[in-house]
Phi, psi and omega in degrees: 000141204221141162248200204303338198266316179127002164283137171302157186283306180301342194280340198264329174296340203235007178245103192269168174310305230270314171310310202276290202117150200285329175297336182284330190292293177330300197301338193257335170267326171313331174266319175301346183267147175310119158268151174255143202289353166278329175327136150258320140250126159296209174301134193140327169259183163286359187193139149261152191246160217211147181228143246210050201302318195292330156090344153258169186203136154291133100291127177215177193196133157226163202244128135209157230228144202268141182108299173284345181248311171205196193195131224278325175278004153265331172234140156335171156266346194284349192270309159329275166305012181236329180305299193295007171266305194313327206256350156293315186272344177294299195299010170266310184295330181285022157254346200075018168275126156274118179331137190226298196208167187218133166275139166261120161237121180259133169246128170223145194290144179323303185256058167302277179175129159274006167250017166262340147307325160282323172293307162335292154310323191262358171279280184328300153307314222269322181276343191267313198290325185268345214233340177206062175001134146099342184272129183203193195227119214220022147155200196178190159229139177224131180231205182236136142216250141241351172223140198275125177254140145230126189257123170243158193206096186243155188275169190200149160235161174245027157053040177071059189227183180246134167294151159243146207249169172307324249229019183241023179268167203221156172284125194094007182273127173305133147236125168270189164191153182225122182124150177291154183227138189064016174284258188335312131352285177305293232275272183354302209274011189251351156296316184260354168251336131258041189219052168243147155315219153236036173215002166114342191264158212294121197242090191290315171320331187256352167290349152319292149326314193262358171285307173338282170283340170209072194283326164303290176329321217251322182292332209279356190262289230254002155232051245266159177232085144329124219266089178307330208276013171282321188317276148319311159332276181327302191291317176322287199294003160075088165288090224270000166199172170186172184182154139315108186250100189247351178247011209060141195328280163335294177301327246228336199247359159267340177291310194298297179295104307067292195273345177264349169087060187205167182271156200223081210257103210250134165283078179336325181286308169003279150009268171093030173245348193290104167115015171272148176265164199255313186228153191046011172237089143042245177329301274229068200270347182305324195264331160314302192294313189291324173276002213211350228236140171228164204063058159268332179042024154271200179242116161257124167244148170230138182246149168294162155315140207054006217262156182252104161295117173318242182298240208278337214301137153228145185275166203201015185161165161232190196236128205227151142315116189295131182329322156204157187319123180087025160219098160291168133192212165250148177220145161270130201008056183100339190269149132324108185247135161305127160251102152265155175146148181091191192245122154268118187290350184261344186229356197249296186324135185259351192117004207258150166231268175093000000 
């Protein structure tokens, strides 16, 4: 069997970081990743340059790491490379920013596959062409490590805008969301409960199947598509807050009031939760997963009164004054909900990778 360039396949299986070396590695990812249309120089120097029309930039930067963030036996590198662009670019749009360029840094064990590198690479292009045009990867790092990391560090222009921030919603602003809430949820928890062994561990033989049978669930943890250009969108209609909801619903809609100092009163029918117990029932897992479930990556907003919600925005809630000073939170159709949720590597990782 040969693959497409005409090298036997065992021959492309047995050629590692630690065999080739990182410029030979290097030579092989650099035509696979997206340039970006804002580059004025890209990969090749000691630095790339970015051209900035706005005299400002958005920046943020995330890590995931193999065992507490994923597991090589459920995801591809191309589902690897497009989750660490997708969820880097979400935290761009939740600015009202439009996505400009992304540093890439790999840490990998010598003997990695260099087409595991590549697959990464053609995931990372593959999520910047559909999800955010024009967006490309305009440098990095490639090191050694005993685990495989990827570090992304991506850019925003706010196009002469102002950001929206955590911390500007107001009492009586309609709250939305754009995105699915709790797909994802489902797919982690359809993964740790069938696509394991019978001692608990990560079973690649068995994700075929649940690709099969919950094929949405299993894209929205491992591909996840974040509705950015909801982003801009949002700020264009003058969105007085906004955030990424990568911790779950519930946590992520107690940050926002936390910074704006407001009550954050969420609709059950909205939802899809309505006539669910909240608390202490299990069984009832639908309402875990939308208020609890993380990485979902959608965009949570808050609008003035009246405002015509923009792309995907449905409205899920209002905004209400806290009841007496310094106590921000959440309500669920008025009752006061604990926001827990989402997945934390510090206190949820059992040690396991796979």
């Amino acid at each position: 069997m040969e693959q497409s360039g005409g090298e036997p396949a065992s021959v492309a299986r047995s050629e590692t970081l630690g065999s080739l070396g990182e410029a030979a590695v290097l030579a092989r990812i650099f035509p696979r990743l997206p340039a970006a249309a804002s580059a004025l120089l890209g990969p090749g120097d000691d630095a790339a340059v970015l051209a900035a029309p706005d005299g400002r930039y958005v920046v943020t930067t995330d890590t995931m790491v193999h065992g507490p963030d994923f597991r090589l036996a459920w995801s591809t590198p191309f589902e690897l490379g497009w989750k660490a662009a997708a969820t880097n670019l979400s935290d761009i749009a939740a600015m009202g920013a439009r996505p400009t360029g992304l540093v890439v840094a790999i840490v990998a064990p010598s003997e990695t596959p260099a087409a595991t590198l590549e697959g990464i690479a053609d995931g990372l292009r593959e999520a910047c062409a559909e999800l955010a045009p024009g967006t490309g990867v305009v440098g990095g790092d490639l090191s050694v490590s005993d685990t495989l990391v990827i570090a992304v560090t991506a850019f925003g222009d706010l196009e002469g805008r102002a950001p929206v921030l955590r911390s500007g919603a107001r009492a009586g602003d309609i709250v939305a969301v754009s995105g699915a809430l709790g797909l994802a949820a489902q797919g982690i928890a359809l993964l740790f409960a069938h696509a394991v062994d019978a001692d608990g561990h990560p079973d690649a033989g068995r994700v075929a199947a649940l690709r099969h049978a919950h094929g949405a669930e299993l894209a929205a943890q491992l591909t996840p598509r974040p509705p950015l250009a909801d982003g801009v969108r949002a700020a264009l209609a003058g969105a007085t807050a906004m955030l990424d909801v990568s911790d779950g619903l519930a946590l992520d809609a107690r940050r926002l009031a936390a910074a704006s100092g407001v009550l954050i009163d969420l609709d059950g029918v909205a939802i899809g939760i309505a006539g669910l117990a909240l608390e202490g029932d299990h069984d009832e897992v639908g309402a875990e997963q939308v208020l609890r479930g993380g990485e979902d990556h959608a965009l949570l907003a808050t609008f003035p009164p009246g405002t015509e919600l923009p792309g995907d925005f449905r409205p899920i809630g209002h905004v209400r004054a806290v009841d007496s000073p310094g106590v921000a939170g959440v309500l669920v159709d008025g009752v006061p909900y604990e926001a827990r949720g989402g997945w934390d590597p510090y206190a949820d990782w059992n040690g396991g990778s796979g």
